[in-house]
Short mmCIF file of the C-alpha atoms (twelve columns), coordinates in Angstrom:
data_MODEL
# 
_entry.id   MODEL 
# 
loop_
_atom_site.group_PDB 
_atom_site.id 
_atom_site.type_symbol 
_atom_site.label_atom_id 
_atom_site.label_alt_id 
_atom_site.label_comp_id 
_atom_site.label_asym_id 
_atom_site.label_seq_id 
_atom_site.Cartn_x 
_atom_site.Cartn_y 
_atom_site.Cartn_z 
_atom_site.pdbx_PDB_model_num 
ATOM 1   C CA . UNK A 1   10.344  -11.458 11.317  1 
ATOM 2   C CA . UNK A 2   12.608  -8.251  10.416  1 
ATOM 3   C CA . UNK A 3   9.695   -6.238  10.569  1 
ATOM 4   C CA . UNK A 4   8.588   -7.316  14.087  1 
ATOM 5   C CA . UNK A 5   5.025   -7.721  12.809  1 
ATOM 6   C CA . UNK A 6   3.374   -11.182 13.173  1 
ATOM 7   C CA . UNK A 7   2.428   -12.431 9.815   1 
ATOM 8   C CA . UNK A 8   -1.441  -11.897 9.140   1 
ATOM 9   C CA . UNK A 9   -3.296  -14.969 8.336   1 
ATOM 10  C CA . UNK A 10  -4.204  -15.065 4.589   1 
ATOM 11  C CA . UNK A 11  -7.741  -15.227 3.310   1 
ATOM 12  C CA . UNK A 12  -7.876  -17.989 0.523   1 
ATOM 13  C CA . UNK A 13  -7.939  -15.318 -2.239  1 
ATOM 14  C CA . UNK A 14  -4.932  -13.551 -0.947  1 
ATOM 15  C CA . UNK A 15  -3.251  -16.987 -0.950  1 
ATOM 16  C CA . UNK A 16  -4.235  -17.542 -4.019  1 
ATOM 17  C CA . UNK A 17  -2.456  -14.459 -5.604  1 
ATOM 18  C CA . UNK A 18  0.748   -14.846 -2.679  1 
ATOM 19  C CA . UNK A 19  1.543   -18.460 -4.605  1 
ATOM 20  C CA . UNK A 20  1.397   -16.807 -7.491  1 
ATOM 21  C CA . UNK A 21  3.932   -13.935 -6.758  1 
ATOM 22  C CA . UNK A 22  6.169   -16.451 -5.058  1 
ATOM 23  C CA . UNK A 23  6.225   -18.434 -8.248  1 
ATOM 24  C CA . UNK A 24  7.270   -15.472 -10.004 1 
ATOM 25  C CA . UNK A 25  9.841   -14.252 -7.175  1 
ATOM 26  C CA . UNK A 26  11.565  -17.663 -6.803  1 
ATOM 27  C CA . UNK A 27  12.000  -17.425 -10.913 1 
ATOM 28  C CA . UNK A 28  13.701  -14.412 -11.029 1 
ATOM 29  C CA . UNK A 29  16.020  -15.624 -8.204  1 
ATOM 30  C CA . UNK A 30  17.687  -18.353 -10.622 1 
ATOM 31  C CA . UNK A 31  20.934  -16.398 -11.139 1 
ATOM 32  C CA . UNK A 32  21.264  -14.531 -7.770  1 
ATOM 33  C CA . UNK A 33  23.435  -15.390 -4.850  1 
ATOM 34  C CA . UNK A 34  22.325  -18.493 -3.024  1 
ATOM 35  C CA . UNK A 35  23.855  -17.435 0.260   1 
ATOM 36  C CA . UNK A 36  22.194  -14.055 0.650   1 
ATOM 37  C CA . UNK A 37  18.944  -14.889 -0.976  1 
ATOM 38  C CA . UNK A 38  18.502  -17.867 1.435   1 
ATOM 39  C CA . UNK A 39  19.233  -15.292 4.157   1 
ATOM 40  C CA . UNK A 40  16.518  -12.935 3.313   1 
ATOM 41  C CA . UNK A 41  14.176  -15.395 3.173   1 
ATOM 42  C CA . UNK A 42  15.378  -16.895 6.282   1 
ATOM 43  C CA . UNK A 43  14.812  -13.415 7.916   1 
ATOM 44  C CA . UNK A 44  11.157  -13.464 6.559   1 
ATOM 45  C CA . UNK A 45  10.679  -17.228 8.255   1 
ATOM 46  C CA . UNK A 46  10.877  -18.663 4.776   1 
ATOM 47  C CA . UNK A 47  13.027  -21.805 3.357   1 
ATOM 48  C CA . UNK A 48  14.437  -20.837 0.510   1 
ATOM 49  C CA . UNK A 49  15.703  -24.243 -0.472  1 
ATOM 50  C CA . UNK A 50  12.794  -25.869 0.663   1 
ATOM 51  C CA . UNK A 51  9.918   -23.470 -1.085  1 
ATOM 52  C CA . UNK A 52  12.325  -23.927 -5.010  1 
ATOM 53  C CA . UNK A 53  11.822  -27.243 -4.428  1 
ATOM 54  C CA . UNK A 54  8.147   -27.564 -3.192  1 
ATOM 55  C CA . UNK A 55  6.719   -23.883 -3.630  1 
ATOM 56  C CA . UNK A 56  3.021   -25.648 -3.248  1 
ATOM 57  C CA . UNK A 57  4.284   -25.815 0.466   1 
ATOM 58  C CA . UNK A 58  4.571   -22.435 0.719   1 
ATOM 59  C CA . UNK A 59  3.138   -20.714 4.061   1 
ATOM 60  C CA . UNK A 60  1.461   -17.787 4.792   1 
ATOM 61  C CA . UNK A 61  4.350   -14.891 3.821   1 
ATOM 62  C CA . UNK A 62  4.052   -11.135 4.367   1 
ATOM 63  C CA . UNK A 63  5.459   -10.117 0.507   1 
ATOM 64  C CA . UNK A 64  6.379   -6.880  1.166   1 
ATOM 65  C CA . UNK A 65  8.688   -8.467  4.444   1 
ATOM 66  C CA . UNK A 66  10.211  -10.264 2.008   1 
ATOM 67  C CA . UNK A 67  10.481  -8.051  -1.170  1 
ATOM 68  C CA . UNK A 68  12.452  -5.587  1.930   1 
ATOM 69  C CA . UNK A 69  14.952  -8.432  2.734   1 
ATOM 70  C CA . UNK A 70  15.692  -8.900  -1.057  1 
ATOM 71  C CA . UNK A 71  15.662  -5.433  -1.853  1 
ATOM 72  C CA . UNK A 72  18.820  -4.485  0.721   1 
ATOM 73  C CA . UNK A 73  22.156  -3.689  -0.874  1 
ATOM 74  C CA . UNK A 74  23.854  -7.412  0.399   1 
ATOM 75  C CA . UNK A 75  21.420  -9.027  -1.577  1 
ATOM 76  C CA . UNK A 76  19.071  -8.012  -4.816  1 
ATOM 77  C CA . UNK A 77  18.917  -3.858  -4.826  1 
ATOM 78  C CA . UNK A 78  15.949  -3.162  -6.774  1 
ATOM 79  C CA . UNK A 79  14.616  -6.880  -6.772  1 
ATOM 80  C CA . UNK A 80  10.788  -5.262  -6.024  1 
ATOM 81  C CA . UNK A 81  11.622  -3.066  -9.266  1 
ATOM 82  C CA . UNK A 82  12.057  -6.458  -10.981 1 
ATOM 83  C CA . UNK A 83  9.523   -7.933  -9.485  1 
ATOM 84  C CA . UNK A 84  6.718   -5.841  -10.262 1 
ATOM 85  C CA . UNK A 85  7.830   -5.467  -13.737 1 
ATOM 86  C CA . UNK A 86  7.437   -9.308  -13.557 1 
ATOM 87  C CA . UNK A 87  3.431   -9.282  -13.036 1 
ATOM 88  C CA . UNK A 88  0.923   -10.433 -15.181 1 
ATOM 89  C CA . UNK A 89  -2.724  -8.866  -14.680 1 
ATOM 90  C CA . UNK A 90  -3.904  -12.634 -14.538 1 
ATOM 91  C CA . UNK A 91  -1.871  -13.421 -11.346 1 
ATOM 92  C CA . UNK A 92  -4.731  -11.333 -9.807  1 
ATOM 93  C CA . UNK A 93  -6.708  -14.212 -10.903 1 
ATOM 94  C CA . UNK A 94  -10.657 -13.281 -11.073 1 
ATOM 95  C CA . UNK A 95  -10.123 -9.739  -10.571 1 
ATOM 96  C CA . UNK A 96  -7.418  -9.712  -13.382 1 
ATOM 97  C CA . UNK A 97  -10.035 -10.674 -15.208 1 
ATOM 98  C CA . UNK A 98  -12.620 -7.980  -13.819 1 
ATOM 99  C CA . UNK A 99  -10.452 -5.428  -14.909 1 
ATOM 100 C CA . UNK A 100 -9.543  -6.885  -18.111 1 
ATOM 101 C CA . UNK A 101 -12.891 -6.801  -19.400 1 
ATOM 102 C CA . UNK A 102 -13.938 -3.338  -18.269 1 
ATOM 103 C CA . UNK A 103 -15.440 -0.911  -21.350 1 
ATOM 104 C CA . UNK A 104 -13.213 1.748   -20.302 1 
ATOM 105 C CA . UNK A 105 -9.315  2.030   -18.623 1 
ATOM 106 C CA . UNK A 106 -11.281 4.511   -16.221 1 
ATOM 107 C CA . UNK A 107 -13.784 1.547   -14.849 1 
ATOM 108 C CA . UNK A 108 -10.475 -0.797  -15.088 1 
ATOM 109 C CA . UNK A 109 -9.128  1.511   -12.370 1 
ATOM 110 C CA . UNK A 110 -12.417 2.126   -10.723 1 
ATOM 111 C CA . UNK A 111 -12.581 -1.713  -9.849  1 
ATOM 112 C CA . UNK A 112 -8.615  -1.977  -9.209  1 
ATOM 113 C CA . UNK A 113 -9.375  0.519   -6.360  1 
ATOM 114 C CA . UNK A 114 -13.209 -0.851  -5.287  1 
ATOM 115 C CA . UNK A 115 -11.539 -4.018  -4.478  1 
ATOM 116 C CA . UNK A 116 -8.228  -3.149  -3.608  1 
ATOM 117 C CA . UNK A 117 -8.689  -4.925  -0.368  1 
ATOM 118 C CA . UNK A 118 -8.845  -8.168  -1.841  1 
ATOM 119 C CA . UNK A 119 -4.967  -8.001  -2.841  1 
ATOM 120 C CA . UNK A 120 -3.709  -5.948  -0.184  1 
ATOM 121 C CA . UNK A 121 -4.888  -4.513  3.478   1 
ATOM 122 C CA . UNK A 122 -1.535  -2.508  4.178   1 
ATOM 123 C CA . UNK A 123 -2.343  1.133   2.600   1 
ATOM 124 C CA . UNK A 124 -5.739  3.209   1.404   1 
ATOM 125 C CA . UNK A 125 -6.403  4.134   -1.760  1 
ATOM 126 C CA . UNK A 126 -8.492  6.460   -3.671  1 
ATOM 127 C CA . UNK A 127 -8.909  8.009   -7.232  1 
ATOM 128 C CA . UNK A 128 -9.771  11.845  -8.416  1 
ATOM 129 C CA . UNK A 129 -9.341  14.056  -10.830 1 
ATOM 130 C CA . UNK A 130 -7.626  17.628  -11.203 1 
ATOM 131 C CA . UNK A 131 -7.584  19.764  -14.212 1 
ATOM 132 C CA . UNK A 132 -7.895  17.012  -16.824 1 
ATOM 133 C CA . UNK A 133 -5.265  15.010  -14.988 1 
ATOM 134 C CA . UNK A 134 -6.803  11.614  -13.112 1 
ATOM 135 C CA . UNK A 135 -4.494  10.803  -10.092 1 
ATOM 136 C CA . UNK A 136 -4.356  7.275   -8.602  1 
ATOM 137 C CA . UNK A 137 -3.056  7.863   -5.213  1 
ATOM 138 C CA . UNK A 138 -1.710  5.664   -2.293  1 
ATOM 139 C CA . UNK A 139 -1.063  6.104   1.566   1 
ATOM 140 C CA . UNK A 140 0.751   3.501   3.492   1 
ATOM 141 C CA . UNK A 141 -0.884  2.402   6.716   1 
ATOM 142 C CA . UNK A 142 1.450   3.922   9.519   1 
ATOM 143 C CA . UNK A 143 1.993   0.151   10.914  1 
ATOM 144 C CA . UNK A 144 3.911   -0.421  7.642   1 
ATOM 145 C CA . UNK A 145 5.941   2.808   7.209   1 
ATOM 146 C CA . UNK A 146 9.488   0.439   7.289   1 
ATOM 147 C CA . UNK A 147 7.909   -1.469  4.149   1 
ATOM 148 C CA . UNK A 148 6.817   1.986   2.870   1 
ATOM 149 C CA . UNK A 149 9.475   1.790   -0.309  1 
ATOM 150 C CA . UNK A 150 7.932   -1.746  -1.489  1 
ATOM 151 C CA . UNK A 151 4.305   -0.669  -1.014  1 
ATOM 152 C CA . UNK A 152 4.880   2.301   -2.973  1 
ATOM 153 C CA . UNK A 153 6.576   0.330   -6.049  1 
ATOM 154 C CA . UNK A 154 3.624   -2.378  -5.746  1 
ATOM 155 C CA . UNK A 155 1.111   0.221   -6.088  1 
ATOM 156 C CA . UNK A 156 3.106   2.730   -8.828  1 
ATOM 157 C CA . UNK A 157 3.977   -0.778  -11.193 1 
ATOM 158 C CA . UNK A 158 0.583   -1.952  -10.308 1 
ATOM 159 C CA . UNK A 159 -1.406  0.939   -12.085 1 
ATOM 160 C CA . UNK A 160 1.435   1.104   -15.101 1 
ATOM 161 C CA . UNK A 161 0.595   -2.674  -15.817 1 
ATOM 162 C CA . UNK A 162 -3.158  -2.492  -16.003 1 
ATOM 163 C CA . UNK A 163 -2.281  1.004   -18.051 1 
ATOM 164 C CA . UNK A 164 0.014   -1.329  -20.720 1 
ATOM 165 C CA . UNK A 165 -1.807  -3.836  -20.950 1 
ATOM 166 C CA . UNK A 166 -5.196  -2.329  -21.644 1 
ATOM 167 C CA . UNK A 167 -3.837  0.309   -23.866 1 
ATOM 168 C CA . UNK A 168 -0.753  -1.266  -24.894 1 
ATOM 169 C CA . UNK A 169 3.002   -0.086  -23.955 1 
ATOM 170 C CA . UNK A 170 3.361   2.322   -26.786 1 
ATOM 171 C CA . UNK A 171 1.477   4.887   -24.851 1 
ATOM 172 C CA . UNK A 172 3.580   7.927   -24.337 1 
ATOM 173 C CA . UNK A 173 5.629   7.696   -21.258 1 
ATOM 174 C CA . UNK A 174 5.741   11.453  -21.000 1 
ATOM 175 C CA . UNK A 175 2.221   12.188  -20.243 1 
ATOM 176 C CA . UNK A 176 2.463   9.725   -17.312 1 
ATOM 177 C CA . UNK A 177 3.453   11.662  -13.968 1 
ATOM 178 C CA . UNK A 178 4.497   9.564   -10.488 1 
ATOM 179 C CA . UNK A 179 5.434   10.746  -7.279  1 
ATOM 180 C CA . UNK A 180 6.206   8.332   -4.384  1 
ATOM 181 C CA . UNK A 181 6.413   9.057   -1.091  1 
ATOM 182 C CA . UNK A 182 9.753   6.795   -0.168  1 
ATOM 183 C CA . UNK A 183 13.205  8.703   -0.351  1 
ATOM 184 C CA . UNK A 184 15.262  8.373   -3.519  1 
ATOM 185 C CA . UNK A 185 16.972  4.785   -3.994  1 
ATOM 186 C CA . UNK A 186 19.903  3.742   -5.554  1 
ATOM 187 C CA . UNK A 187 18.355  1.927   -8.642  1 
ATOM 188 C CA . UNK A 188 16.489  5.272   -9.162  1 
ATOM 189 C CA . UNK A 189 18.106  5.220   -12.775 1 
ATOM 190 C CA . UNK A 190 16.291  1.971   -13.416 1 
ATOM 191 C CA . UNK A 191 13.337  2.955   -12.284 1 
ATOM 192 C CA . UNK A 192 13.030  6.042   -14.369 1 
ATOM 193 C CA . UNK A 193 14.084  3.876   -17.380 1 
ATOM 194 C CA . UNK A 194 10.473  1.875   -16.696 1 
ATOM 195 C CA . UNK A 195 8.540   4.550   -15.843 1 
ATOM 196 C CA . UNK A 196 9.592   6.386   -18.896 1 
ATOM 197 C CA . UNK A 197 10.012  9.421   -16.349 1 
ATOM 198 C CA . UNK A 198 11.583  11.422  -13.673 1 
ATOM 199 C CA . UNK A 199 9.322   10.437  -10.676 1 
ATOM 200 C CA . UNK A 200 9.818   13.113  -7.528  1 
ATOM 201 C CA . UNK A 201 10.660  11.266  -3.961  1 
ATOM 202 C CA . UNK A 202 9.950   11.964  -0.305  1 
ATOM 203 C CA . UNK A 203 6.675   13.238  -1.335  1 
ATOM 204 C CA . UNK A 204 3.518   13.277  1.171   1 
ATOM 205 C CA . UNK A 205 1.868   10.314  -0.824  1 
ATOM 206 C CA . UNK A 206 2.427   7.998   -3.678  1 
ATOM 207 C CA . UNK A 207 0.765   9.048   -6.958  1 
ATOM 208 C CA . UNK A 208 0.430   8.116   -10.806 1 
ATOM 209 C CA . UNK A 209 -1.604  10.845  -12.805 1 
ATOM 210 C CA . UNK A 210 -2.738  10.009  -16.101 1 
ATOM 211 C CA . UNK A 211 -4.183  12.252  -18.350 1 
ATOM 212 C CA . UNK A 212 -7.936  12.137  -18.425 1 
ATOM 213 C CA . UNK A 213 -9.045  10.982  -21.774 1 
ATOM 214 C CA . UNK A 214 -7.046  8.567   -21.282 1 
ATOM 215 C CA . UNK A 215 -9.489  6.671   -19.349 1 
ATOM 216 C CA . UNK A 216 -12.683 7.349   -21.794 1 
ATOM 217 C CA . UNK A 217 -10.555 4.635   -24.377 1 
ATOM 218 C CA . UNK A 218 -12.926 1.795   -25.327 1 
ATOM 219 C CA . UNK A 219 -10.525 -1.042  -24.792 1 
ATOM 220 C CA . UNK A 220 -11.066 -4.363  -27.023 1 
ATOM 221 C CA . UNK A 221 -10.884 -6.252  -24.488 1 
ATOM 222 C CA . UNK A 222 -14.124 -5.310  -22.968 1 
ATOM 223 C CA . UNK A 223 -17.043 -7.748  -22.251 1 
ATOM 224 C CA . UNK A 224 -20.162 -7.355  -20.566 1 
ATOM 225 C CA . UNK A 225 -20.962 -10.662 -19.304 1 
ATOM 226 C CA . UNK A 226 -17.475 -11.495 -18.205 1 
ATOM 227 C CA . UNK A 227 -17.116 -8.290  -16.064 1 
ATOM 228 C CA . UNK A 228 -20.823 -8.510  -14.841 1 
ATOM 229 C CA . UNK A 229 -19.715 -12.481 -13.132 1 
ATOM 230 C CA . UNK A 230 -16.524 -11.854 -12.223 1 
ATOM 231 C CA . UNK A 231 -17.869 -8.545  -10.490 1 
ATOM 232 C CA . UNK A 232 -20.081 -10.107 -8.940  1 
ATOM 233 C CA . UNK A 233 -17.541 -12.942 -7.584  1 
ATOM 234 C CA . UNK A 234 -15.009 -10.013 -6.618  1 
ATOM 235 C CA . UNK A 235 -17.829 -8.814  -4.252  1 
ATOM 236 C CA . UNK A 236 -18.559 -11.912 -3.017  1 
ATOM 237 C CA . UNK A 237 -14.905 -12.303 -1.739  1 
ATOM 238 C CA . UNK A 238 -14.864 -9.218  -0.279  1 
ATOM 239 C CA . UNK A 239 -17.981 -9.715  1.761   1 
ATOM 240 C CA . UNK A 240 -15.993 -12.738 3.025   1 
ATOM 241 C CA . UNK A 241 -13.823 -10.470 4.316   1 
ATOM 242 C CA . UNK A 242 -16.412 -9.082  6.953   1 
ATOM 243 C CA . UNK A 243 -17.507 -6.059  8.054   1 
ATOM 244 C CA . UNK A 244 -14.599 -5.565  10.639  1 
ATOM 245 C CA . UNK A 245 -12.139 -3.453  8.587   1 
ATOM 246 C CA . UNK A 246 -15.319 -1.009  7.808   1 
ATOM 247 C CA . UNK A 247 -15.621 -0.331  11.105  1 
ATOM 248 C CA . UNK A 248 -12.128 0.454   11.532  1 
ATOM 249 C CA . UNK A 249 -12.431 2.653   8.677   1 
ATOM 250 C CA . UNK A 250 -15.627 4.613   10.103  1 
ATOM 251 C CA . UNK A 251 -13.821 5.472   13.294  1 
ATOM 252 C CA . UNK A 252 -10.857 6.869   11.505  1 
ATOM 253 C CA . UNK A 253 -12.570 8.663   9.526   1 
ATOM 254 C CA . UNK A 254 -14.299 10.232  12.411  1 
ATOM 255 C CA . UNK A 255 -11.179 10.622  13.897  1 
ATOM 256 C CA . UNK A 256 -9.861  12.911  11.044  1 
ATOM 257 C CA . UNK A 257 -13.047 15.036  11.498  1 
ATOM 258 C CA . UNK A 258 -12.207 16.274  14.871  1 
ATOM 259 C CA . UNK A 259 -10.922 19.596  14.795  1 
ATOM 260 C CA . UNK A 260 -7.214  20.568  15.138  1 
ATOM 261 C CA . UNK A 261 -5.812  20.191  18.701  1 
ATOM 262 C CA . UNK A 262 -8.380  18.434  20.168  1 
ATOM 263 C CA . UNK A 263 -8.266  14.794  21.108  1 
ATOM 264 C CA . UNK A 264 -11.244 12.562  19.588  1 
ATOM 265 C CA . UNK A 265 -12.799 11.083  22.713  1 
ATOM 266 C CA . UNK A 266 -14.634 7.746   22.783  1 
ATOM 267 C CA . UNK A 267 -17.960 8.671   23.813  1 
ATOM 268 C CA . UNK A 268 -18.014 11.206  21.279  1 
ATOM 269 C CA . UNK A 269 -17.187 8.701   18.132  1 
ATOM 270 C CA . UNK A 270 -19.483 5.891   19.916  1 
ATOM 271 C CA . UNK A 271 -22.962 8.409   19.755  1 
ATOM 272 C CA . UNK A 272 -21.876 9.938   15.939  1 
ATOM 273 C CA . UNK A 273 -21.967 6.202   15.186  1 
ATOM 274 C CA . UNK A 274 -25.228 5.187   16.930  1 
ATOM 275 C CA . UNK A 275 -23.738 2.405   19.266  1 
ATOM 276 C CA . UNK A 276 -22.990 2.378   23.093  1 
ATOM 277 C CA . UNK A 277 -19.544 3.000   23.703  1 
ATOM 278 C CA . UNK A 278 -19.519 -0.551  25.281  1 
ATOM 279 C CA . UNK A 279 -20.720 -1.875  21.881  1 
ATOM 280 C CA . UNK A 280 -17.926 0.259   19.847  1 
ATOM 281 C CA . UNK A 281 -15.459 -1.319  22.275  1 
ATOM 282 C CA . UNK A 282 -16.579 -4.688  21.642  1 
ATOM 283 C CA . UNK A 283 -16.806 -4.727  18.005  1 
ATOM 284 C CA . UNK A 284 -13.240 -3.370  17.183  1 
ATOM 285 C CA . UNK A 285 -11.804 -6.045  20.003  1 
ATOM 286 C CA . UNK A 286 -13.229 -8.438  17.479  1 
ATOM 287 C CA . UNK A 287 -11.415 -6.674  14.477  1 
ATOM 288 C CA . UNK A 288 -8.447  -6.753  16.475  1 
ATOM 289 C CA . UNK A 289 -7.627  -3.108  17.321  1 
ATOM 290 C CA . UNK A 290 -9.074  -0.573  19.683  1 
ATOM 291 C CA . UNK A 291 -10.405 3.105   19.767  1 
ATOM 292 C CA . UNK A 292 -6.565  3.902   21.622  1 
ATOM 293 C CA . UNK A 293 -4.892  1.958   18.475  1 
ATOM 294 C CA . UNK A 294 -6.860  3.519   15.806  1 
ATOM 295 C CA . UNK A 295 -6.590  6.995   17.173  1 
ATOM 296 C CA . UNK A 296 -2.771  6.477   17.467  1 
ATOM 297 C CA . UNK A 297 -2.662  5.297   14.142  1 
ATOM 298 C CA . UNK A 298 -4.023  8.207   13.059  1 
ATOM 299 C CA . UNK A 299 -2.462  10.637  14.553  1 
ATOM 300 C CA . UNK A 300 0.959   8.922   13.567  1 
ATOM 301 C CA . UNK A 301 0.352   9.038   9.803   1 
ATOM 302 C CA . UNK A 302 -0.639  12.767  10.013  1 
ATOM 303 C CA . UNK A 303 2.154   13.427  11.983  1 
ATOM 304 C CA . UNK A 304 4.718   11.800  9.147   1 
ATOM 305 C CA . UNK A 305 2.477   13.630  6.473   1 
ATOM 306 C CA . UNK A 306 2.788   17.103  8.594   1 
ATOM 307 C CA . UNK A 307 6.674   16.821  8.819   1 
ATOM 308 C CA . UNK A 308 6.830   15.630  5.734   1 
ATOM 309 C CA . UNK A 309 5.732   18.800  4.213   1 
ATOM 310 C CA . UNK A 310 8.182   20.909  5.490   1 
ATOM 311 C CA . UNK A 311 5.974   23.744  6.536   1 
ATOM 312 C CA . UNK A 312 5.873   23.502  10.249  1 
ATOM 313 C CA . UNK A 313 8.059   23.017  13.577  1 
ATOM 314 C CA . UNK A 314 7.752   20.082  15.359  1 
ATOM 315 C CA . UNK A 315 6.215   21.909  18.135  1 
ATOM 316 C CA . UNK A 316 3.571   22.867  16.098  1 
ATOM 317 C CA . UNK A 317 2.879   19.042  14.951  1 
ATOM 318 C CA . UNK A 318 2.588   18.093  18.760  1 
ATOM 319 C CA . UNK A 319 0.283   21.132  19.035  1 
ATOM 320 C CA . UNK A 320 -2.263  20.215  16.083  1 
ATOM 321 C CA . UNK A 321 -2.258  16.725  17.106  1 
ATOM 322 C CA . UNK A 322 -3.160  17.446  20.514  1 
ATOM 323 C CA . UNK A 323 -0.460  16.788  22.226  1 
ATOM 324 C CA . UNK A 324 0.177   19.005  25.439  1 
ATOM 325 C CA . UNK A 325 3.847   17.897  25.914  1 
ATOM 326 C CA . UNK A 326 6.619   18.053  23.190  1 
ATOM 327 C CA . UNK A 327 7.746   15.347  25.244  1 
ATOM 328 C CA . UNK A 328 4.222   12.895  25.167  1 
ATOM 329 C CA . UNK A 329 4.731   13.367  21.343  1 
ATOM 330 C CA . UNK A 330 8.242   12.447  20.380  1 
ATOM 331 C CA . UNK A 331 8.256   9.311   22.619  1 
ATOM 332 C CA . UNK A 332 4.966   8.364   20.633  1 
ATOM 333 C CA . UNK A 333 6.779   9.238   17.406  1 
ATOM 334 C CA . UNK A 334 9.336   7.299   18.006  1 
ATOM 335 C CA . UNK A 335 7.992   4.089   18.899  1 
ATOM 336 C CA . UNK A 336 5.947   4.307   15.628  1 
ATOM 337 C CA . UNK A 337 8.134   5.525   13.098  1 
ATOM 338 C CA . UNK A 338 11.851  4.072   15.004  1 
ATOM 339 C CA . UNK A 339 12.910  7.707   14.652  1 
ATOM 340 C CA . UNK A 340 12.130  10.769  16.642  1 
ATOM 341 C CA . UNK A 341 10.878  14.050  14.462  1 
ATOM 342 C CA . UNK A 342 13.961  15.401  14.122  1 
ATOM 343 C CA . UNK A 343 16.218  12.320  13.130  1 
ATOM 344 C CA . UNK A 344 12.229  11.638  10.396  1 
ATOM 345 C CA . UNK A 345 12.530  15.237  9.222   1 
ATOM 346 C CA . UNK A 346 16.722  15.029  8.444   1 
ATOM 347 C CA . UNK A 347 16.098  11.984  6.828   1 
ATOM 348 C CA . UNK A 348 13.529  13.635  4.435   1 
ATOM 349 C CA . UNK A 349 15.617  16.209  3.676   1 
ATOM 350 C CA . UNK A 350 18.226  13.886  2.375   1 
ATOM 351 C CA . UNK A 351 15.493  12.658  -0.048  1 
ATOM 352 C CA . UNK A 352 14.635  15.357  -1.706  1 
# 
């Protein structure tokens, strides 16, 4: 694949939801160049030709691998703009309908957020509000920073559909505020034009604030019984899902705890967590990762968030990381991010 990532097995829900988008992405494809859309999807492992004429054969697909390959300037600039204008709540299937029958628009986004794993395991995010301003936020795992531009547009025309739809698209587009942490790209005109703002690029995350009463609306939509079963089927999927990716979550978090300039240690993580280190080991070989991976990862995405602020030298990102040689930390840096500090920070700087 163009990413170099292995695709990750879909759970059925997932699948459900990827047929759906691929119904909608092979639609808007009707009037687009045959050679270079068949490429992109060729560089994503896909048959174009094959998948408009049998798109019930569809495989497992990594959408944002492929939304990139569209997106580039030889093919469909902007085609994840399009795309995610495209959506309907309901391809979401039963959690379309969750949040469709939620009392409020703030429990809509509650549940969008409580089950955000079920539709995608490639960035955190988290809700909170700040001087009667409610901001949806995203962060893009670090093992998906190349995707990072089609992530961020998911997650930005994501919340603005379940916003129009619940409270209808005559809302004023003024009050709504978006930041995304991508540089600025060249349909940026377009993508003010749906936003119905000036977003702000090459920020340190992806946000969409919302003014605060806006989410105390009744919505007419609501209904009691509907949300309380499809709730309840929501967390039955996700419990599917195991306990793995918890886990992995824990241990970050943990991670993030430990002071500036200090490397977490194993041991350490294994006792504040009750289990043997042995045990710890053993469990996130079974999600798939290790303590070295997750620690990495970690250290990565607050290195990309430190630069990215502008505020200190590189030096002094190797330093709070805990990195004793300069050298140790740009060769790390630039196996994640394809870029070494200097080349990420210049390229930030060209963003803003």
């Amino acid at each position: 694949m163009a990413t170099g990532r292995e695709t990750r097995p879909l759970h059925d829900f997932e699948r459900h939801i990827a047929a759906r988008y691929l119904e909608r992405i092979l639609d808007l494809l009707r009037h687009e160049p045959l050679d270079a859309v068949r490429r992109a999807f060729a560089n994503t492992g896909l048959d174009f030709d094959a998948l408009r004429r049998h798109p019930e054969t569809a495989p497992d697909y990594d959408l944002y691998a492929l939304l990139h390959e569209l997106n580039r300037d030889d093919c469909c600039p902007g085609f994840s703009l399009r795309f995610g204008m495209a959506r309907d709540l309901l391809d979401l299937g039963v959690l379309g309908y969750t949040v469709l029958s939620s009392p409020d628009l703030g429990m809509a986004l509650q549940l969008l957020v409580k089950y955000h794993r079920l539709t995608s395991q490639v960035s955190d995010v988290a809700i909170s509000n700040v001087d009667e301003r409610t901001i949806v936020r995203q962060r893009v795992k670090p093992d998906y920073a190349s995707l990072r531009l089609e992530i961020d547009e998911d997650h930005v025309t994501g919340i603005l559909l379940v916003v129009r739809t619940l409270l209808g698209a005559d809302q004023s587009s003024d009050a709504i505020q978006v930041e995304f942490s991508h540089k600025r790209p060249c349909y940026s005109h377009d993508l003010s034009e749906y936003l119905g703002c000036e977003p702000e690029f090459g920020k340190a995350e992806t946000r969409v604030s919302l003014p605060t009463d806006w989410l105390r609306r009744h919505l007419q939509t609501a209904d009691d019984t509907v949300e309380e079963v499809c709730g309840l089927q929501c967390d039955a999927l996700v419990q599917q899902l195991g306990p793995a990716n918890e886990l992995v979550d824990r241990v970050r978090r943990r991670i993030l705890a430990v002071p500036p300039n200090r490397s977490p240690q194993l041991d350490e993580v294994a006792a504040s967590l009750m289990m043997s280190t042995r045990t710890l080991e053993r469990r996130l070989q079974g999600a798939g990762t290790s303590f070295r991976q997750i620690d990495n990862d970690v250290r990565m995405q607050l290195a990309g968030e430190y630069l990215r602020t502008g505020y200190l030298s590189i030096k002094e990102v190797a330093y709070l990381l805990g990195y004793s040689q300069p050298g140790t930390f740009y060769r790390a840096f630039k196996n994640w991010y394809g870029l070494t500090p200097g080349e990420y920070q210049r390229t930030l700087s060209g963003a803003r």
